[in-house]
N, C-alpha and C positions, 0 to 999 in steps of 0.2 A: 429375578425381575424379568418381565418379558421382554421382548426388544422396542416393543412400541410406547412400550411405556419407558425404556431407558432414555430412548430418543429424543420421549417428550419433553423429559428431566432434562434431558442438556440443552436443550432448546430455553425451553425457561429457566434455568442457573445459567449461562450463557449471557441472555439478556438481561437477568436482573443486576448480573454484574457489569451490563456494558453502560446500561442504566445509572448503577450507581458511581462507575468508573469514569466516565465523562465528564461530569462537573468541572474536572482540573482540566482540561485540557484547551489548547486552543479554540477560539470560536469563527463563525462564520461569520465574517465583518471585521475581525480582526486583523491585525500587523502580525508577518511573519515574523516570527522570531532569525535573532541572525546564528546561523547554523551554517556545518562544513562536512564530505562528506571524504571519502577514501575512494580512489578510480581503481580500478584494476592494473596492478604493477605498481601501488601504494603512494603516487600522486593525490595531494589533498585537492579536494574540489572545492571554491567557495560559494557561499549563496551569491553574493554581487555579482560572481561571473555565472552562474546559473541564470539566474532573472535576466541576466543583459541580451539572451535569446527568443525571449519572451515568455508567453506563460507557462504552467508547469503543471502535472499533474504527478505528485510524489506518489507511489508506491509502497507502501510499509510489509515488507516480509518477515516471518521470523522463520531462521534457520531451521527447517525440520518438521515443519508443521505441515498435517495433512489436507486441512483446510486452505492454506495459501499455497500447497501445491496446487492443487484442483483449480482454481480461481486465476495463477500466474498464465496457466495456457490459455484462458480467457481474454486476459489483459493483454496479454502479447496479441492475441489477435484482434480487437479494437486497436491499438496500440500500431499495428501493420495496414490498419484498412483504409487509409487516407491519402498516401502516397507521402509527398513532401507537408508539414505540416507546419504552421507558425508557433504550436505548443511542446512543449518535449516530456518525453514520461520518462523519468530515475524512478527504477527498480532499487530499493534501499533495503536488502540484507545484512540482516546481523552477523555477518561471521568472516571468519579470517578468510585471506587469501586463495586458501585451495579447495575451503568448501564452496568459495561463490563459483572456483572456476569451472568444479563441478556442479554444482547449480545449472552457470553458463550452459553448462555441455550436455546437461539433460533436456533443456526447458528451450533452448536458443529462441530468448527473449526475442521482440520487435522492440523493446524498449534495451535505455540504456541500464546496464545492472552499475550499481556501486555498493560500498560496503561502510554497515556503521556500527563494528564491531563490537564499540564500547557503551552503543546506544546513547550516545551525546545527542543526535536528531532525534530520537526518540524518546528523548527527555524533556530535549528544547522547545517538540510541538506539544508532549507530553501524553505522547499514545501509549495504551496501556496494554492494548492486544491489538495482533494483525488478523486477517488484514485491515488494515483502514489506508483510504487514498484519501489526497488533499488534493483540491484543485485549488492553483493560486494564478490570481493576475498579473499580467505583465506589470502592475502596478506597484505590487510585492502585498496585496491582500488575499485573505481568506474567501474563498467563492464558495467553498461547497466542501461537506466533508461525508465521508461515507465506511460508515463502520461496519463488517464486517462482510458477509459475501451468500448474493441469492441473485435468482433471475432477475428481480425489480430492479435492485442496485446496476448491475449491467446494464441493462436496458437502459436506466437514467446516465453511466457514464459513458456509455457511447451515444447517446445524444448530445451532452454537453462536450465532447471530444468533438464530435460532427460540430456541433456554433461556434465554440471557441476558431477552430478552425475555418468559417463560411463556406460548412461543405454539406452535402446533402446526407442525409444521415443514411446509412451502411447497413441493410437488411442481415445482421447478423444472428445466428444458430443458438440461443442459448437456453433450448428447449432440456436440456440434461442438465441445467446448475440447478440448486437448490428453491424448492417456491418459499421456503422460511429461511430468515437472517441467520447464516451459522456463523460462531466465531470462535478464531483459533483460541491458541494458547496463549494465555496472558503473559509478557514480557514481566520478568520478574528478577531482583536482585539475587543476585549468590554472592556469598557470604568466601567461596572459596577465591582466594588471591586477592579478593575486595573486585574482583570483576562484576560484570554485567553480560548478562547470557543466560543462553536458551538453557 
């Protein structure tokens, strides 16, 4: 198979499973689910104390994935472009301890990283594949949800980073991300230990 035609294929099996993937999941209008996350140095984070800072814009990573690599240096850099902000972004990777701290040490997020090793958040909103970002209100509802990763997407979440915020929206570079929706690898049970993982 040629390569233009591989490409196409993953683009449309990609989307028809994000398509059909979706229906379960949290919506836009919705109540956050109550959820907790793991801090780096294995401190639990709660949603109550999360929200009590204001609004959020959650980050879904999955350990290893070349698509949410690509995308993470994006997000770090909206994520940096506003200075002091009223919104906070948690980076939420699935994986132990020394993989995030390597993560940390390639990527060094603008965002906070934490870890949800056992995909209990990625249960509880009920994401199927990263990336996907949730923007949530200080209110603790659903605003806006964004699956997968292309120039548009960007574009639309650093506009809503820039209003949530009352800041002028940030002339940012994201002439080299994707012009079609790519999405990673679907988060998927293993069967090994009864774990949850990439």
């Amino acid at each position: 198979m040629n390569t233009s035609k591989f490409s196409l294929a993953f683009v449309v099996a990609s989307t028809s499973f994000a398509c059909l993937g979706h229906a379960g999941q949290v919506k836009v209008g919705g109540t956050v689910p109550d959820f907790s996350l793991t801090g780096m140095g294995g401190k639990e984070i709660l949603y109550k104390d999360m929200k009590a800072s204001g609004p959020l814009f959650l980050y879904f990573i999955r350990d290893g994935d070349s698509v949410c690599q690509e995308e993470t240096d994006y997000i770090s850099k909206i994520a940096g472009a506003y200075g002091a902000t009223r919104a906070t972004w948690y980076g939420i990777l699935n994986a132990r301890e020394d993989r995030a701290r390597s993560f940390q040490a390639e990527h060094n997020p603008a965002f906070r990283l934490v870890r949800d090793e056992y995909l209990k958040a990625v249960h509880a909103f009920g994401v199927l594949s990263a990336p996907t970002i949730i923007q949530v209100s200080s209110r603790g509802s659903i605003v806006h949800i964004w699956h997968g990763y292309s120039a548009a997407s960007l574009n639309e979440i650093n506009k809503a980073f820039a209003t949530v915020n009352r800041k002028p929206v940030q002339a940012l570079d994201f002439s080299r991300a994707p012009a079609v929706t790519m999405y990673g690898v679907g988060y998927q049970q293993s069967t090994k230990n009864g774990k949850f993982g990439g």
